[in-house]
C-alpha positions in Angstrom: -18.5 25.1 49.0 -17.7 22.8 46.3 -15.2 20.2 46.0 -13.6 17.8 43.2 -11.3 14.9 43.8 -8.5 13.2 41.4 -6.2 10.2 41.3 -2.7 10.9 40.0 0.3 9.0 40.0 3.4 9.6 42.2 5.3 11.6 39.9 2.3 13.9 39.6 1.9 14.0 43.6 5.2 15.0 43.9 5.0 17.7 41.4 2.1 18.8 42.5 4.0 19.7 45.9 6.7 21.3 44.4 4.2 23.6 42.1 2.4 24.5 45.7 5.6 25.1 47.7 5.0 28.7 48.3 1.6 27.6 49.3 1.7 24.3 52.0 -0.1 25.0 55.1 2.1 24.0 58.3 -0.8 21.8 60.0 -0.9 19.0 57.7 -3.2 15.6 59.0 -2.0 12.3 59.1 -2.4 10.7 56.3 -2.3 13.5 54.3 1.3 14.3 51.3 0.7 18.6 52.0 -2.2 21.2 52.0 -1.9 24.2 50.1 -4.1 27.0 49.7 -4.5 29.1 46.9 -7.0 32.1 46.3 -9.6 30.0 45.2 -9.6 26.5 46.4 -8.0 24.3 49.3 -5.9 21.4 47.7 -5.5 18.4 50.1 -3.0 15.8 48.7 -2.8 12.4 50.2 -0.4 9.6 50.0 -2.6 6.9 48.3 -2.5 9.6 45.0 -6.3 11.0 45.9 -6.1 15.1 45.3 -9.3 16.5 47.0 -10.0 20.2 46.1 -12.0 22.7 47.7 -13.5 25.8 48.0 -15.1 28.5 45.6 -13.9 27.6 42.5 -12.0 24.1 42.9 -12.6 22.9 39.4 -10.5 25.8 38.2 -7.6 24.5 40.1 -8.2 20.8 39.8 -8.1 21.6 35.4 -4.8 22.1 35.7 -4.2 18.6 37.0 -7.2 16.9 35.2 -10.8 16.4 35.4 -13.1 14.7 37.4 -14.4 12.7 33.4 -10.9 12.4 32.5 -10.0 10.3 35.7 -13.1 7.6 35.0 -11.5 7.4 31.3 -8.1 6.5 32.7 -9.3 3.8 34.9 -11.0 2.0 31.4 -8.3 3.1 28.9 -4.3 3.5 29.3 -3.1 6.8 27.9 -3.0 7.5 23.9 0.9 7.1 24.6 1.1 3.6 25.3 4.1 2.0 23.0 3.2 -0.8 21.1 4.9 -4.6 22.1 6.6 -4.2 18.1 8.9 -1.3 19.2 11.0 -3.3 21.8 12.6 -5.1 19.3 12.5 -2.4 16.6 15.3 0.4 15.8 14.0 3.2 18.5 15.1 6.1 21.0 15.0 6.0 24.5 15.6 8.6 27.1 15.9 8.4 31.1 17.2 10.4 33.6 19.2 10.4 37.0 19.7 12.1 39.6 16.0 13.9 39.9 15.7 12.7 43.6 19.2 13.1 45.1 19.5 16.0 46.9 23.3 16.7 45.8 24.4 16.4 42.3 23.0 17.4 38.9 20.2 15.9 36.6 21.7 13.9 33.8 19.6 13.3 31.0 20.6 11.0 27.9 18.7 9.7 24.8 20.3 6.4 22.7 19.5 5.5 19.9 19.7 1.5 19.6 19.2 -0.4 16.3 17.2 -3.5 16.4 20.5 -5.3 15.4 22.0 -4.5 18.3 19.6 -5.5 20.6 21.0 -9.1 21.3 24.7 -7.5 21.2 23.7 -4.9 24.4 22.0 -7.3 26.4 24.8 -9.8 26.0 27.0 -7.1 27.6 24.9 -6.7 30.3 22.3 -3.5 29.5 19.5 -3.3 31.7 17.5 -1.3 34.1 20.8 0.7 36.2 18.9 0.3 39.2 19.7 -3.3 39.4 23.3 -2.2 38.6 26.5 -1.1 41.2 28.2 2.0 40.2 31.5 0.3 39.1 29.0 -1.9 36.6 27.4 0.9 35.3 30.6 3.0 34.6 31.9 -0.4 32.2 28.9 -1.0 30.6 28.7 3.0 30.0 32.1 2.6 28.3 31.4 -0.4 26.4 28.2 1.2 25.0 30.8 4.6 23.8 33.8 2.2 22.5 30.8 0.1 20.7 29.5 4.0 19.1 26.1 3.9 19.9 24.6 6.9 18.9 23.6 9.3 22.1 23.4 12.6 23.4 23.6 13.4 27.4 22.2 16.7 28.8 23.4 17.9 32.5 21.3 20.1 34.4 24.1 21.9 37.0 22.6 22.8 40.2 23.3 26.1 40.1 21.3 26.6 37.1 18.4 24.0 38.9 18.2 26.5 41.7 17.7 29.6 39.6 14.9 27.7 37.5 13.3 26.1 40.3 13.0 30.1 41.8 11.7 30.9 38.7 8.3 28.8 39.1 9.6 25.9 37.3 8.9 22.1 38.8 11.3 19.8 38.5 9.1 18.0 36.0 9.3 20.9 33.7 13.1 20.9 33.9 12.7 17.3 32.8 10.6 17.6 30.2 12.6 20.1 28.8 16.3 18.2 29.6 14.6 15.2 27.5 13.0 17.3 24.5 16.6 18.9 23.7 18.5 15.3 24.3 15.5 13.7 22.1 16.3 16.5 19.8 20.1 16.7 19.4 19.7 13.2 18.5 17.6 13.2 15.8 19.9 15.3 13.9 22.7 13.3 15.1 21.6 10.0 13.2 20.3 11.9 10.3 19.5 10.5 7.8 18.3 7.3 10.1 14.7 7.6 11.2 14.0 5.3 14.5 10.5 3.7 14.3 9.6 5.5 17.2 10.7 6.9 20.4 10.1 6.1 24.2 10.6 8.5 27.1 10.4 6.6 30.8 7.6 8.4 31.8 7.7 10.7 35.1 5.0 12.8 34.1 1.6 12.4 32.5 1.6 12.9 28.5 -1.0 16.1 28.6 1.1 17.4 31.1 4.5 16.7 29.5 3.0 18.0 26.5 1.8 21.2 28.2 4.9 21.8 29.6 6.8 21.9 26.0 4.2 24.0 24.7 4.9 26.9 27.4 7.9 26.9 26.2 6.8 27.1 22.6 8.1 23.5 21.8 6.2 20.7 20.7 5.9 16.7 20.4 8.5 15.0 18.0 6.7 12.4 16.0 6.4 8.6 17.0 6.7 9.8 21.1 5.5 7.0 23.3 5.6 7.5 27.3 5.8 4.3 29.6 6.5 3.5 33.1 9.3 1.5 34.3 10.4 1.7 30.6 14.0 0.3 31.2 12.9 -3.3 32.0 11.0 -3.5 28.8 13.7 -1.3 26.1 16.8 -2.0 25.3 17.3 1.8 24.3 15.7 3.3 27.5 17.7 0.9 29.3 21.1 2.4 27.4 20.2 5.9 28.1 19.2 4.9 31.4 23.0 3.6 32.5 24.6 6.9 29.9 22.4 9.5 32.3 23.6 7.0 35.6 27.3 7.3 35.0 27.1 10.6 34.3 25.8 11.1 37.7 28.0 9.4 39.2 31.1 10.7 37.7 29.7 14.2 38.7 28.8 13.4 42.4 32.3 12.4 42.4 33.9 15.8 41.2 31.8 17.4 43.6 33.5 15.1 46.2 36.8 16.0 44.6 35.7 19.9 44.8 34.6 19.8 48.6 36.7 17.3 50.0 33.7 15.6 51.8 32.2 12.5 51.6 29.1 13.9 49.8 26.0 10.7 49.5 23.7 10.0 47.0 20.1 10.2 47.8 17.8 12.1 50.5 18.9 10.9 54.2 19.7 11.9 57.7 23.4 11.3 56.3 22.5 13.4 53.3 21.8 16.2 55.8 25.1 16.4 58.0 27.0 16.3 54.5 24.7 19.4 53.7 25.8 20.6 57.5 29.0 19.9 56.8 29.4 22.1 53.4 27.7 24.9 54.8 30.4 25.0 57.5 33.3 24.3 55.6 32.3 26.7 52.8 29.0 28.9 53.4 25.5 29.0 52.0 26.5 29.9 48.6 28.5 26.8 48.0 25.4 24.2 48.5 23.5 26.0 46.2 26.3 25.5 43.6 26.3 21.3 44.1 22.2 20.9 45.7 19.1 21.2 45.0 18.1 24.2 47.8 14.5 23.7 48.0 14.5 19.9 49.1 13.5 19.5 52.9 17.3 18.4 53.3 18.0 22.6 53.4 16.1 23.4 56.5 17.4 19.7 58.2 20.8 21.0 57.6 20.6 24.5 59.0 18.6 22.9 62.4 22.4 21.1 62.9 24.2 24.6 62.8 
């Protein structure tokens, strides 16, 4: 029986669950995320991001994650992707999402296009990373950035239509790949005939894999495309789209709200699950899969209070 191992990153690991859903063994041990079996290999994910395969054919299986070679160049070289210190204060798009891990409520997606004039202007007014913003602040700021006409394009992802994809075989990392291609692309025709120097996506995904989901899809990599983590503490743009795709969010968790007439949370938590409880008494089974994501854990938690 052979057997090959790989290092990913979280956002791999957890896409990596959702691609094996169908497939996750019951018995899982201690340390380890899930174990999935497929027809040709035994996949054993573990928390510290090491992916061991096994089985017949395991290399088969691991390929479509990486390789064994790939993983050594990694640790010596960062990806081909890596933006360069001069775009952060150079005219450039940046896109971020929200709303990928909350178990209610859509994904918002939003590219912004920030020139570097502006740069001093935002940050005066407060743009940065929404996570170190409250929802009140990031609704102003949101509004400043529209009133100041900063060019920008938001994509929502309803959760009806997430369910209905997601039972199609798609991850959630191929929805977001997708969601940020489109909002990348509406606004490159939007500031036509402005070229930005380059453009940044907060990565989620790895590049090859980002890139292979576009191609399935028949789509390909616009030009200048640069992929970073924690992008919003470093670009003024990503940090723009990042607050844009926030209040969006926010503004639709609180129509759902409005819709149900339950306090619905953000998030995935034991108070996440009795508002899931709650909907599914008040309205039926139907209803959560028009305002949740159905295949998150929080599902079968919810039923289990019924």
């Amino acid at each position: 029986m052979g057997q090959v191992v790989l290092t990913v990153a979280k956002n791999t690991l957890n896409e990596m669950k959702d691609y094996y859903k169908a497939q996750i063994k019951p018995d899982v041990p201690p340390s380890a995320l899930f174990v999935a079996k497929t027809p040709g290999s035994t996949i054993t994910a573990y928390r510290s991001g090491k992916v061991l395969f096994q089985g017949k054919s395991p290399e088969a299986e691991a390929a479509k994650w990486g390789t064994a070679e790939q993983q050594v160049k990694k640790k010596i070289k960062k990806h081909a992707y890596q933006p360069p210190q001069s775009l952060f204060s150079s005219s450039h798009i940046g896109s971020d999402e929200a709303g990928t891990g909350d178990y209610f409520g859509p994904i918002t997606v939003a590219a912004a296009y920030v020139n570097s004039e502006q740069v001093a202007l935002l940050k005066e007014l407060g743009v940065k990373d929404s996570k170190h913003l409250t929802d009140d602040k990031i609704r102003s700021i949101a509004k400043d950035l529209i009133h100041l006409e900063i060019p920008y394009t938001l994509l929502k992802l309803n959760n009806k239509k997430y369910n209905q994809l997601q039972a199609k075989g798609w991850s959630q990392g191929k929805m977001k790949t997708m969601l940020h291609h489109h909002a990348l692309e509406k606004l490159l025709v939007k500031i036509k005939p402005e070229r930005p120097e380059g453009i940044l996506v907060d990565q989620f995904s790895e590049p090859d894999v980002y890139k292979r989901h576009l191609a399935s899809e028949g789509n390909k990599l616009q030009e200048n495309v640069y992929f970073m983590t924690k992008a919003e503490s470093y670009s003024i743009a990503v940090a723009t789209a990042s607050i844009l795709a926030r209040a969006s969010f926010v503004k639709a968790m609180e129509d759902i709200e409005a819709d149900v007439g339950l306090t619905i949370p953000k998030g995935a938590s034991l108070q996440v699950d009795r508002a899931a409880a709650a909907v599914i008494k008040k309205y039926g089974k139907n209803k959560l899969g028009d305002i949740a994501k159905l295949h998150f854990a929080t599902t079968q938690k919810a039923n289990k209070y019924l």
